[in-house]
MMTF fields as JSON, N, C-alpha, C and O atoms, coordinates in Angstrom:
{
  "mmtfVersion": "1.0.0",
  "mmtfProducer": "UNKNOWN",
  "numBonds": 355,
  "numAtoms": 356,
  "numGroups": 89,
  "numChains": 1,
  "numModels": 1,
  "chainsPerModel": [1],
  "groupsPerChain": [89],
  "chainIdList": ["A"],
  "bondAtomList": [4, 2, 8, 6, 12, 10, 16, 14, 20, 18, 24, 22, 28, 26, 32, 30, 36, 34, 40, 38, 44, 42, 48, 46, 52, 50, 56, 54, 60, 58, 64, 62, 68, 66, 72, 70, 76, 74, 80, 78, 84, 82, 88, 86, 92, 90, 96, 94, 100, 98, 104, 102, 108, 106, 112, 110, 116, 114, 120, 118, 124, 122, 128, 126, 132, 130, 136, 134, 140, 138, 144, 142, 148, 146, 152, 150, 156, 154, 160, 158, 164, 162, 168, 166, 172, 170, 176, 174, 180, 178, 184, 182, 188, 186, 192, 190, 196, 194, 200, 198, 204, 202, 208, 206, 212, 210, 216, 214, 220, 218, 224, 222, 228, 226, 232, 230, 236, 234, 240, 238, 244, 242, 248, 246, 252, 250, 256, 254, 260, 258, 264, 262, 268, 266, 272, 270, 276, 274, 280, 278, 284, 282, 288, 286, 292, 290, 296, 294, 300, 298, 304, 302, 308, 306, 312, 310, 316, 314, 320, 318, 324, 322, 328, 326, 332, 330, 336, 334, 340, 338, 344, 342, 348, 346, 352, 350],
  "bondOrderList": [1, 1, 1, 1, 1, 1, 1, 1, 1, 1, 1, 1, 1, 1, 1, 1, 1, 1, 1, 1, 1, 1, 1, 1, 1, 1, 1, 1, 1, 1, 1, 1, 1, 1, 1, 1, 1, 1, 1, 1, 1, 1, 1, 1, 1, 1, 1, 1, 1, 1, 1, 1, 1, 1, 1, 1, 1, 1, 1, 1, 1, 1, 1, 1, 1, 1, 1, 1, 1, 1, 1, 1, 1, 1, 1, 1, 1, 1, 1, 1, 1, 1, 1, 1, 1, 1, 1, 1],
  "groupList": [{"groupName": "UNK", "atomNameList": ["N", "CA", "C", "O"], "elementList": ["N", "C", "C", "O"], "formalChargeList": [0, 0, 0, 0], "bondAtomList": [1, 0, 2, 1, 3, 2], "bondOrderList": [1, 1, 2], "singleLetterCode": "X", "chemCompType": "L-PEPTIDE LINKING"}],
  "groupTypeList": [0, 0, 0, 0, 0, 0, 0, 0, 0, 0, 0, 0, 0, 0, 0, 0, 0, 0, 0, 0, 0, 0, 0, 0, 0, 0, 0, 0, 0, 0, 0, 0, 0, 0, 0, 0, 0, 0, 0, 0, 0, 0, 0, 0, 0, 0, 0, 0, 0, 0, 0, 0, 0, 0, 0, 0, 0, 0, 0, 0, 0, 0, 0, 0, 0, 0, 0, 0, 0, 0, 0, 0, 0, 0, 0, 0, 0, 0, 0, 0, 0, 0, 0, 0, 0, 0, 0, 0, 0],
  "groupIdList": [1, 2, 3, 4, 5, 6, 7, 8, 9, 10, 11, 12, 13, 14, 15, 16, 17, 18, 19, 20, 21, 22, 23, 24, 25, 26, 27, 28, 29, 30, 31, 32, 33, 34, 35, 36, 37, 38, 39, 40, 41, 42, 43, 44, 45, 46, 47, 48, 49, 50, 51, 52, 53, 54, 55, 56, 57, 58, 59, 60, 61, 62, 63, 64, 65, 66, 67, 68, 69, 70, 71, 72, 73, 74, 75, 76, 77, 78, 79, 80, 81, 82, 83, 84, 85, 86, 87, 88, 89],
  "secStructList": [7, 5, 7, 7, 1, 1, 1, 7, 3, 3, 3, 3, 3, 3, 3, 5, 7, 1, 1, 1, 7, 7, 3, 3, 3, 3, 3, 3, 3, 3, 7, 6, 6, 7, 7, 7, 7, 7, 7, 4, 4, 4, 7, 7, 1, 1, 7, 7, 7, 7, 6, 6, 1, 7, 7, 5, 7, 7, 3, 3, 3, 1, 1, 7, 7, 3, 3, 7, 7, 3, 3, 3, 3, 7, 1, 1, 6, 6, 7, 3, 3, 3, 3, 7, 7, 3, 3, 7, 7],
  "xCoordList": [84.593, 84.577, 86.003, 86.855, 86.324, 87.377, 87.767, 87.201, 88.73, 88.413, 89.927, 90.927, 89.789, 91.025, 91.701, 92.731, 90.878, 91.372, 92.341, 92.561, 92.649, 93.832, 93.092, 93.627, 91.679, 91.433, 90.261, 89.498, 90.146, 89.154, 87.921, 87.572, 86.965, 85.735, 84.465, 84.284, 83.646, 82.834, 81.279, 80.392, 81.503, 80.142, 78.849, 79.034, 77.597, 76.42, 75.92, 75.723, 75.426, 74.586, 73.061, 72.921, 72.278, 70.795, 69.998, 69.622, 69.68, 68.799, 67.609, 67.252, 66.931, 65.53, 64.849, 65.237, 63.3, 62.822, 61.325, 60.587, 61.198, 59.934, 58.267, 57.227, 58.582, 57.601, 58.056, 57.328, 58.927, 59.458, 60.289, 61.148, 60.24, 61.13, 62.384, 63.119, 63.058, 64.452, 65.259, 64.739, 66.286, 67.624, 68.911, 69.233, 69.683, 70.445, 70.321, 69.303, 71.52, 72.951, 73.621, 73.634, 74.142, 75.222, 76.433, 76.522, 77.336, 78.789, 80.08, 80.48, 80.525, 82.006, 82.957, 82.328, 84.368, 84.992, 86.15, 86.79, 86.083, 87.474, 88.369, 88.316, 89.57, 90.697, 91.141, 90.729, 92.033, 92.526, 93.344, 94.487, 92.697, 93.621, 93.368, 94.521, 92.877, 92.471, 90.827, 89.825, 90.992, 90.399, 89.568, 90.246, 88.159, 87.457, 86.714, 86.121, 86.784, 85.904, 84.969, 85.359, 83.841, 82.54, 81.572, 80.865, 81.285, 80.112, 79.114, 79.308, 77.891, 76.782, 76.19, 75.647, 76.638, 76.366, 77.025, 76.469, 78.224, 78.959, 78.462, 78.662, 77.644, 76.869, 76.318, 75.68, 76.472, 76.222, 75.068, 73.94, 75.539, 74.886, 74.513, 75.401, 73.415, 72.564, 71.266, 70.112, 71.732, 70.751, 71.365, 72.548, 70.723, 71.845, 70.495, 69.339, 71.011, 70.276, 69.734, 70.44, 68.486, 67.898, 68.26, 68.471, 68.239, 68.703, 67.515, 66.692, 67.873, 66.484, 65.214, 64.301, 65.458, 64.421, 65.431, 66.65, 64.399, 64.607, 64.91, 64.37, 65.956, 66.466, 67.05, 67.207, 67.338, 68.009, 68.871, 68.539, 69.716, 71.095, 71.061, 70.787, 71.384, 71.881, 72.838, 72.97, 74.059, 75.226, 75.731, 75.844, 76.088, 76.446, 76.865, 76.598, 78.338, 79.811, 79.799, 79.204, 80.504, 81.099, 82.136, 82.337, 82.811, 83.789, 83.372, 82.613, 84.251, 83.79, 84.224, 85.448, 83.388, 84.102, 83.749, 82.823, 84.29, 83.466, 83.051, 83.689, 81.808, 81.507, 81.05, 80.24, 82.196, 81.337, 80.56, 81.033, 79.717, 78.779, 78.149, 77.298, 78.442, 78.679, 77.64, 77.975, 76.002, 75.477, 75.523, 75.498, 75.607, 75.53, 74.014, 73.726, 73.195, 72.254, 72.371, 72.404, 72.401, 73.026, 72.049, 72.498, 70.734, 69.306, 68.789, 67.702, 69.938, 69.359, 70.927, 72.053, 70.592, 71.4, 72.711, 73.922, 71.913, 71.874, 72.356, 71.97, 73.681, 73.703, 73.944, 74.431, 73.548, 73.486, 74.244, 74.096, 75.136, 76.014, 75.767, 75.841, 75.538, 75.115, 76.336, 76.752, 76.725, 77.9, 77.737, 77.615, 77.588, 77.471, 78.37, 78.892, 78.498, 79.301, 78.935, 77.776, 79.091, 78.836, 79.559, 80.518, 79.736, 80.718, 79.735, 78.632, 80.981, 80.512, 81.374, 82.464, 80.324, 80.745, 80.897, 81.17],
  "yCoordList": [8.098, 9.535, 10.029, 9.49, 10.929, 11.701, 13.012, 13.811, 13.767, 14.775, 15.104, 14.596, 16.334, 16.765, 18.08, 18.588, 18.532, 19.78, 19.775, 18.777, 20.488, 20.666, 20.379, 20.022, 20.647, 20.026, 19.077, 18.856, 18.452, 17.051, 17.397, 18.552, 16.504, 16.748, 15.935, 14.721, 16.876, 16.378, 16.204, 16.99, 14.405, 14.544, 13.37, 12.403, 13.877, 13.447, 13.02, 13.856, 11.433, 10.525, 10.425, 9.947, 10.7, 10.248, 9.365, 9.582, 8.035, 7.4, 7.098, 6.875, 7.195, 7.348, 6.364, 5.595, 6.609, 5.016, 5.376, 6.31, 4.466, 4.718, 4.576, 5.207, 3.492, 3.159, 3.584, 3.452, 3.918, 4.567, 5.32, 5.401, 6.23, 7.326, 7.695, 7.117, 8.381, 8.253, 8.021, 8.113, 7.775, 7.359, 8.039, 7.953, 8.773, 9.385, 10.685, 11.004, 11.434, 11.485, 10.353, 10.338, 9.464, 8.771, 9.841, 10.308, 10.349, 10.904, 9.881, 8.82, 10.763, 9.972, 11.402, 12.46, 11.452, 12.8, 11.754, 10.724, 12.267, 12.117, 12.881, 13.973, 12.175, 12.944, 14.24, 14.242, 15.087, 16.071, 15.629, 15.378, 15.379, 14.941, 13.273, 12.852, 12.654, 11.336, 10.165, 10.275, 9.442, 8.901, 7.82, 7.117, 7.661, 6.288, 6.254, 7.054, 4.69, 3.465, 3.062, 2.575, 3.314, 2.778, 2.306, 2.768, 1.243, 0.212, 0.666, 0.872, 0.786, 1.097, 0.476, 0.918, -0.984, -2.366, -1.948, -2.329, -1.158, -0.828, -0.135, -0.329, 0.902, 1.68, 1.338, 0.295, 1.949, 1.284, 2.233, 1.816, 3.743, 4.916, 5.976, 6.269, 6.407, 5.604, 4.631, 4.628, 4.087, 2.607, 1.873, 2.134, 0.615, -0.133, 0.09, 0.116, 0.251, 0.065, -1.662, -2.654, -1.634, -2.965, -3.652, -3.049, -5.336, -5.173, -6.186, -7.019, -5.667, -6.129, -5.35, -5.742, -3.767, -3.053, -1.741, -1.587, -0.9, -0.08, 0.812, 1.001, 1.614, 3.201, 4.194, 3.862, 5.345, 6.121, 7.154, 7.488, 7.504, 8.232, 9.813, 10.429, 10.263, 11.916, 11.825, 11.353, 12.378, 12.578, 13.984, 14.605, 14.818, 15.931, 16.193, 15.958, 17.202, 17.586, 19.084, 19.974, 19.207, 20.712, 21.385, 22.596, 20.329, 20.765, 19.719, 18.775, 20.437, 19.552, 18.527, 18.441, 17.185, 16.125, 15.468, 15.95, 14.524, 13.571, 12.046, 11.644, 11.589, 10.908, 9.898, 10.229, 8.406, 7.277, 6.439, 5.633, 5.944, 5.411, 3.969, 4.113, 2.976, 1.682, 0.943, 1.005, 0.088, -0.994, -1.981, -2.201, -2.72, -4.083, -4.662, -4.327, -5.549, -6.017, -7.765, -8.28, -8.178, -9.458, -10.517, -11.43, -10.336, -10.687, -12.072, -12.617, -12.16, -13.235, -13.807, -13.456, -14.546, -15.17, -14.446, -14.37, -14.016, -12.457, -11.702, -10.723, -11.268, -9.811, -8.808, -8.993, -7.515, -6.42, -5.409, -5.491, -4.411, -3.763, -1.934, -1.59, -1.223, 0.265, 1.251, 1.229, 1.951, 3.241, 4.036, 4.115, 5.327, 6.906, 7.675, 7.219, 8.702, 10.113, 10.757, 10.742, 11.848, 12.888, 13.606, 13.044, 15.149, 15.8, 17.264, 17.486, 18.317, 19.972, 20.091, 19.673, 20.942, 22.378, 24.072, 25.017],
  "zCoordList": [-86.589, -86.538, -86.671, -85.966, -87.443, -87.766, -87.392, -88.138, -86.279, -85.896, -86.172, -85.665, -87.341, -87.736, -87.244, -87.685, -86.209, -85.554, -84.29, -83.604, -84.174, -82.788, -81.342, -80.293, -81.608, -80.242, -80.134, -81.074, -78.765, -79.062, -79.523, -79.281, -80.289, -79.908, -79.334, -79.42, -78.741, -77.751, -78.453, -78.787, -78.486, -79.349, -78.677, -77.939, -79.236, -78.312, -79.244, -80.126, -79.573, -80.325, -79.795, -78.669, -80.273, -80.186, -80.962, -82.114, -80.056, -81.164, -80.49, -79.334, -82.034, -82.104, -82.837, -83.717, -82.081, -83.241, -83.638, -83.323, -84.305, -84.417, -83.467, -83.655, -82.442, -81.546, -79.891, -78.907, -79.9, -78.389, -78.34, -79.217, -77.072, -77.095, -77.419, -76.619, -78.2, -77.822, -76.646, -75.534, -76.76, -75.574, -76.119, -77.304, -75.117, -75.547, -74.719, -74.105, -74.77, -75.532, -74.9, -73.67, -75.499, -75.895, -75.917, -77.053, -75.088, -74.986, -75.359, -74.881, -76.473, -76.218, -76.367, -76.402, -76.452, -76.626, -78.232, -78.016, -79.239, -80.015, -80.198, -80.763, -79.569, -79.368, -80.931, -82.091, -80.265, -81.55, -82.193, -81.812, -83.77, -85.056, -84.751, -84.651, -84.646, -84.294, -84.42, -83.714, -85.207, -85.25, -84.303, -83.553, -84.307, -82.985, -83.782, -84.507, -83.54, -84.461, -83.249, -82.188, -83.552, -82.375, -82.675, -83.571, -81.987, -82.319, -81.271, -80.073, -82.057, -81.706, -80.35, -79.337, -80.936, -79.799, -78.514, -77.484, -78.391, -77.263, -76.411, -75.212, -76.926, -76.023, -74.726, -74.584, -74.003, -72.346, -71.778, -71.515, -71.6, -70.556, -71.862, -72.663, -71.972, -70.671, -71.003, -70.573, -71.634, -72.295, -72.949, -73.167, -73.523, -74.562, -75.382, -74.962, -76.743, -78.035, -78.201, -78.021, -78.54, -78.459, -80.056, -81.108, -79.744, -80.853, -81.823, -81.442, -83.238, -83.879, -84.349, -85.076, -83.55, -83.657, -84.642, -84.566, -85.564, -86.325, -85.597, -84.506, -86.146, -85.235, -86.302, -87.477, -85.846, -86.35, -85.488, -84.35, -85.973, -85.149, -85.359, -86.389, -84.203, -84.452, -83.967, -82.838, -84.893, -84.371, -83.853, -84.91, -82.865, -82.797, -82.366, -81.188, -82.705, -82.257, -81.865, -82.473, -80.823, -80.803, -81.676, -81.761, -82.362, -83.611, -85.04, -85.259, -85.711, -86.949, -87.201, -87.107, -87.665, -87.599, -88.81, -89.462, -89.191, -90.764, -89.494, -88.521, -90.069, -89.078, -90.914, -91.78, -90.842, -91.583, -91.411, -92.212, -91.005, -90.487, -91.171, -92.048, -90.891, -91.907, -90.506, -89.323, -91.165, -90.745, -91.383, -92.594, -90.333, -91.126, -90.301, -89.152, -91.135, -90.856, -91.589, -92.706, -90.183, -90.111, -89.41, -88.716, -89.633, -88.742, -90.481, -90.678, -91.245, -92.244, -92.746, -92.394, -93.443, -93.905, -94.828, -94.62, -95.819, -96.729, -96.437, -97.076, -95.216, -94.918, -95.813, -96.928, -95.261, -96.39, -95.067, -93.848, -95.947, -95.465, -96.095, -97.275, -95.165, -95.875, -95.305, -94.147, -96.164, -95.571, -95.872, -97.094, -95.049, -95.636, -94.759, -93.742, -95.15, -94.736, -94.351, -94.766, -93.428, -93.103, -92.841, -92.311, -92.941, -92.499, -92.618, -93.119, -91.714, -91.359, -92.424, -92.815, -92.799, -93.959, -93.271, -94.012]
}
């Protein structure tokens, strides 16, 4: 996550799945003008993401941020690696 403004921002991850409820917000704060690199796996409070099972993420900031978002799926031999972008307009 990339937060290029003068002050931090305060952002809340939600993930969701397909066979059980979501978990989340996931809080972290990124500092102003500063970059954090975060692994999903790190997540602690208030659940840990299971691993092996399909999910999907909401990311959401009080300021604007570009958020890159790179999985790797590493459950074969084969891994396959996906990256996308996001950012406020």
């Amino acid at each position: 996550m990339l937060n290029t403004s003068a002050s931090d921002a305060h952002v809340r991850i939600t993930i969701y799945f397909s066979d059980r409820d979501p978990i989340g917000p996931f809080r972290v704060t990124v500092p102003a003008q500063r970059t954090l690199h975060l692994r999903f796996d790190d997540l602690r409070d208030p659940a840990t993401i299971p691993r092996g099972v399909d999910f999907a993420s909401l990311i959401e900031s009080d300021r604007p941020i570009v958020v890159q978002h790179t999985r790797l799926d590493s459950r074969q031999e084969a891994n396959a690696l996906l990256t996308t972008i996001g950012y406020a307009q």
